[in-house]
C-alpha positions in Angstrom: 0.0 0.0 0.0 1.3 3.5 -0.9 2.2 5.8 1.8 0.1 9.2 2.4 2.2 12.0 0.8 4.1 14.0 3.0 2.7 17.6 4.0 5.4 19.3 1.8 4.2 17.5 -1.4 0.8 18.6 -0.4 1.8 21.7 0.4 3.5 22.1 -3.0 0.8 21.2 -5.3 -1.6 23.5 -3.4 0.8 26.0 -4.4 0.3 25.2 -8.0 -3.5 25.1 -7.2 -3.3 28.6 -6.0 -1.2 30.0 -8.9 -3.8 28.1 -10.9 -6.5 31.5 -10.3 -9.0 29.8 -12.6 -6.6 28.4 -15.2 -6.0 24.5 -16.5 -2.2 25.9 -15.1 -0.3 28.2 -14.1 2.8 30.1 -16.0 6.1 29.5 -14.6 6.3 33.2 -14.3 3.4 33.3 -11.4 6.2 31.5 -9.0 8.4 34.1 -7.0 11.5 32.1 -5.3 11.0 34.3 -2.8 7.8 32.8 -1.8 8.9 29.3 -2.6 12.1 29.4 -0.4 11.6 26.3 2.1 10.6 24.2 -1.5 13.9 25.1 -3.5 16.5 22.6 -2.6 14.0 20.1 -3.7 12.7 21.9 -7.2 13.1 20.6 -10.6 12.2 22.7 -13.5 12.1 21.2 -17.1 11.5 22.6 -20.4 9.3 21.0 -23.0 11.2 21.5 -26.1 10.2 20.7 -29.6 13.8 18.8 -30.8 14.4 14.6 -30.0 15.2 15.3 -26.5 12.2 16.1 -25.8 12.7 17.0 -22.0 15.2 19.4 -20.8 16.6 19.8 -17.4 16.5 24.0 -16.9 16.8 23.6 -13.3 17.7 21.2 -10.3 17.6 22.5 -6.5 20.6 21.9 -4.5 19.5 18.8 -2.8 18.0 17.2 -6.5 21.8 17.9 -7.4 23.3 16.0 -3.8 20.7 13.2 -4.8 21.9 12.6 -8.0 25.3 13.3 -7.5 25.7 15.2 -10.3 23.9 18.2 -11.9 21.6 17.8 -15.4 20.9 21.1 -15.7 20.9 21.3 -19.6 20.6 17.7 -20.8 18.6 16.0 -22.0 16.3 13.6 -19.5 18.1 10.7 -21.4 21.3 12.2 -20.5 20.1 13.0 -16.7 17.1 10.8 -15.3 17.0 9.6 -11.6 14.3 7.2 -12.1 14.2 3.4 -12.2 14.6 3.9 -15.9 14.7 6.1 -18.7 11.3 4.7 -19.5 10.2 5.5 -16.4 11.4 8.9 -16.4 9.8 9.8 -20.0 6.6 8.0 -18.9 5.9 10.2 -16.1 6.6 13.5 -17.9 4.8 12.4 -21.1 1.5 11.7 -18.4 1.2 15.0 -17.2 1.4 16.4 -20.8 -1.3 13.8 -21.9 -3.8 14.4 -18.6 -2.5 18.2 -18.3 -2.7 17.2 -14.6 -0.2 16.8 -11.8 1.2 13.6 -11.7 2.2 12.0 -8.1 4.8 9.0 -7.6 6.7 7.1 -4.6 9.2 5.2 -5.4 12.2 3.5 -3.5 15.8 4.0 -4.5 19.6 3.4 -3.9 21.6 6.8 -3.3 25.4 6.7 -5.3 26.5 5.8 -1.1 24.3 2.9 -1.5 21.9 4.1 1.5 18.4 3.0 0.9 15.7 5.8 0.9 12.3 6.7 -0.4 10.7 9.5 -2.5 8.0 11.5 -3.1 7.5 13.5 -6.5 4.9 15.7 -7.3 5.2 16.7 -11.0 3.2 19.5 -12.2 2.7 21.1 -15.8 3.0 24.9 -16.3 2.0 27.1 -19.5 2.5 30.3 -20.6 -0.1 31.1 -22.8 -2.8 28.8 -20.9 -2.5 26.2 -23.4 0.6 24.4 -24.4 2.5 23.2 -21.9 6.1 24.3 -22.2 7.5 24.0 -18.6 6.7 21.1 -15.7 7.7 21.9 -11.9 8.6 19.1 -9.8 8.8 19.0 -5.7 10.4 15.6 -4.7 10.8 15.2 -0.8 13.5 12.3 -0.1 13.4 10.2 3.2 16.4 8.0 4.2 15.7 4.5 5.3 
């Protein structure tokens, strides 16, 4: 059985909800950093480009970088996932651009330390003209085991 999502998660999509004001989405211009300050170590931004990559990495917080080990800001997802697979990875971003909904996961995984943990991703699709989505924001909150 899953686990409930943690209140960050939560607390990050009703974020989005609130930036939402009536639209399918928000723009990723209605989020001040500011505002989101307790949420950015744990931020992914990535662009929805119109090339064979597909999926762009614009933006990884601090402790998505530590997580990973290394830093994908600018590849590709094939060059930068940290999923169970690249299929996995491509999956869950083509979801929320077929639903243009929020898409939530759990997952387990190994750190590169080998230290067992568990996740918790909210993924979330953002527009700038209300219609196509160009952007997705991601919160993932990480629990050690």
């Amino acid at each position: 059985m899953a686990r409930p999502y943690h209140d960050d998660i939560m607390a990050f999509h009703a974020l989005w909800q609130k930036k939402c004001r009536g639209r399918d989405m928000p723009a990723r211009a209605d989020f001040d950093p500011a505002e989101m300050r307790g949420f950015l170590p744990g931020i992914t931004i990535i662009d929805v480009v119109a090339d064979a990559r597909r999926f762009v990495y614009r933006l990884l917080g601090t402790r998505e970088v530590a997580m990973r080990n290394n830093d994908p800001t600018g590849k590709g997802v094939a060059e930068g996932y940290y999923a169970s697979s690249l299929e996995a990875a491509m999956a869950a971003y083509e979801d929320v651009m077929t639903r243009r909904a929020p898409r939530f996961e759990q997952r387990r995984f190994l750190t590169p330390d080998n230290r067992i943990g568990h996740e918790q991703t909210v993924i979330l699709p953002l527009s700038d003209d209300g219609r196509a989505i160009n952007k997705m924001i991601a919160y993932t909150h990480h629990h050690l085991i």
